[in-house]
Rosetta silent file (secondary structure, phi, psi, omega in degrees, C-alpha in Angstrom):
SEQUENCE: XXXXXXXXXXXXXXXXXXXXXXXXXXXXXXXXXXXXXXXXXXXXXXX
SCORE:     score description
SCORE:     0.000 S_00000001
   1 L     0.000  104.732  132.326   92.723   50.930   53.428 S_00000001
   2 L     5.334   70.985 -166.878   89.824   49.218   53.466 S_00000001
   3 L   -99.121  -34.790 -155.246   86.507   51.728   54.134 S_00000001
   4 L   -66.527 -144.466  160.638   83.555   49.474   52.448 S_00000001
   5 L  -143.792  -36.403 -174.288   81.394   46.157   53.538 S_00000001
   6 E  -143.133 -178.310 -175.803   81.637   44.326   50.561 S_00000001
   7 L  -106.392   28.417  138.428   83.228   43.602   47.255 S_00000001
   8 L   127.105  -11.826 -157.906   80.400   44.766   44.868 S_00000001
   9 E  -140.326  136.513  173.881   78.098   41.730   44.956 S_00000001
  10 E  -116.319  160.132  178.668   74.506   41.255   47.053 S_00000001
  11 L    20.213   35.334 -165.339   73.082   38.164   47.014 S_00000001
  12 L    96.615  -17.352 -168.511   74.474   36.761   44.365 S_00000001
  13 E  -123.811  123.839  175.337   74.103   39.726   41.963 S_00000001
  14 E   -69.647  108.329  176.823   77.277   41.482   40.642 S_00000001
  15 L   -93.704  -29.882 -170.145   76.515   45.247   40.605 S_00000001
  16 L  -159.073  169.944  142.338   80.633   46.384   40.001 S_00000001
  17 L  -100.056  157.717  155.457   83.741   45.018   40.982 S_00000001
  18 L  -171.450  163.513  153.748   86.604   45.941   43.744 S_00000001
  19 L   -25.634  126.728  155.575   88.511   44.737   46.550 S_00000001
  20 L   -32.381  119.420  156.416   86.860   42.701   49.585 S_00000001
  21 L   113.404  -28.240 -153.235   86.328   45.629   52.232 S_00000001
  22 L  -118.946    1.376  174.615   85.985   48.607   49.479 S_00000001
  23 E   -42.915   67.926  161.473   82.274   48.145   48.188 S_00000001
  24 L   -93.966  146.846  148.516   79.588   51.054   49.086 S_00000001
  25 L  -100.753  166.810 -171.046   76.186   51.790   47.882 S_00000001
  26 L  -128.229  147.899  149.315   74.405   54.799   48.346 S_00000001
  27 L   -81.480  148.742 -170.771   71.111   55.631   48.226 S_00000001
  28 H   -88.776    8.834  155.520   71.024   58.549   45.621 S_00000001
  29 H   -49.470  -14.035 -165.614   69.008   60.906   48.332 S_00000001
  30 H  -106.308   -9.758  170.665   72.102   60.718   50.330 S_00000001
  31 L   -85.356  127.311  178.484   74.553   61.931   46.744 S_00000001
  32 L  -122.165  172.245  171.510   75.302   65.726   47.081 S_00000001
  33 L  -110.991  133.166 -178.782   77.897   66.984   44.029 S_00000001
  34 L  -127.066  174.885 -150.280   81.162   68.258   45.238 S_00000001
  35 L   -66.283  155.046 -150.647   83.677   70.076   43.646 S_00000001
  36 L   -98.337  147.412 -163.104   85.325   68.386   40.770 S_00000001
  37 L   -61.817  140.358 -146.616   87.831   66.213   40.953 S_00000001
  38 L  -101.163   -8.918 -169.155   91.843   66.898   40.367 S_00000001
  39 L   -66.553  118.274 -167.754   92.577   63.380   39.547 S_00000001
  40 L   -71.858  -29.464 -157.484   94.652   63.798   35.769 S_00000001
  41 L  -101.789  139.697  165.489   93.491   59.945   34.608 S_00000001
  42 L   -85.473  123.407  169.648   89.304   59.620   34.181 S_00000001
  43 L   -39.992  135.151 -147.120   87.651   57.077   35.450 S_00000001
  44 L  -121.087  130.662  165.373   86.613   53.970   33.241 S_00000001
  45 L  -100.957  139.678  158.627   83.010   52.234   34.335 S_00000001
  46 L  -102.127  140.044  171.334   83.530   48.537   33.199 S_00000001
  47 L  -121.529    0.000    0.000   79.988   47.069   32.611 S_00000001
């Protein structure tokens, strides 16, 4: 399902990749830390 606006790129500049539709940025004033996550695999940043 589809939650985002975009696929990762503003004007021309590639910040990440994903799916059309699954993109968000944040401002970080609006990042709170929540409780930590249950998911067994870790998450990989590709640069």
């Amino acid at each position: 399902m589809a939650v985002g606006k975009h696929n990762g790129t503003v004007q021309g500049r590639v910040y990440f990749r994903c799916p059309p539709g699954h993109g968000v940025f944040v401002k970080p004033s609006r990042l709170n830390r929540g409780p930590p996550s249950m998911d067994t695999e870790p998450q990989t940043l590709i640069r």
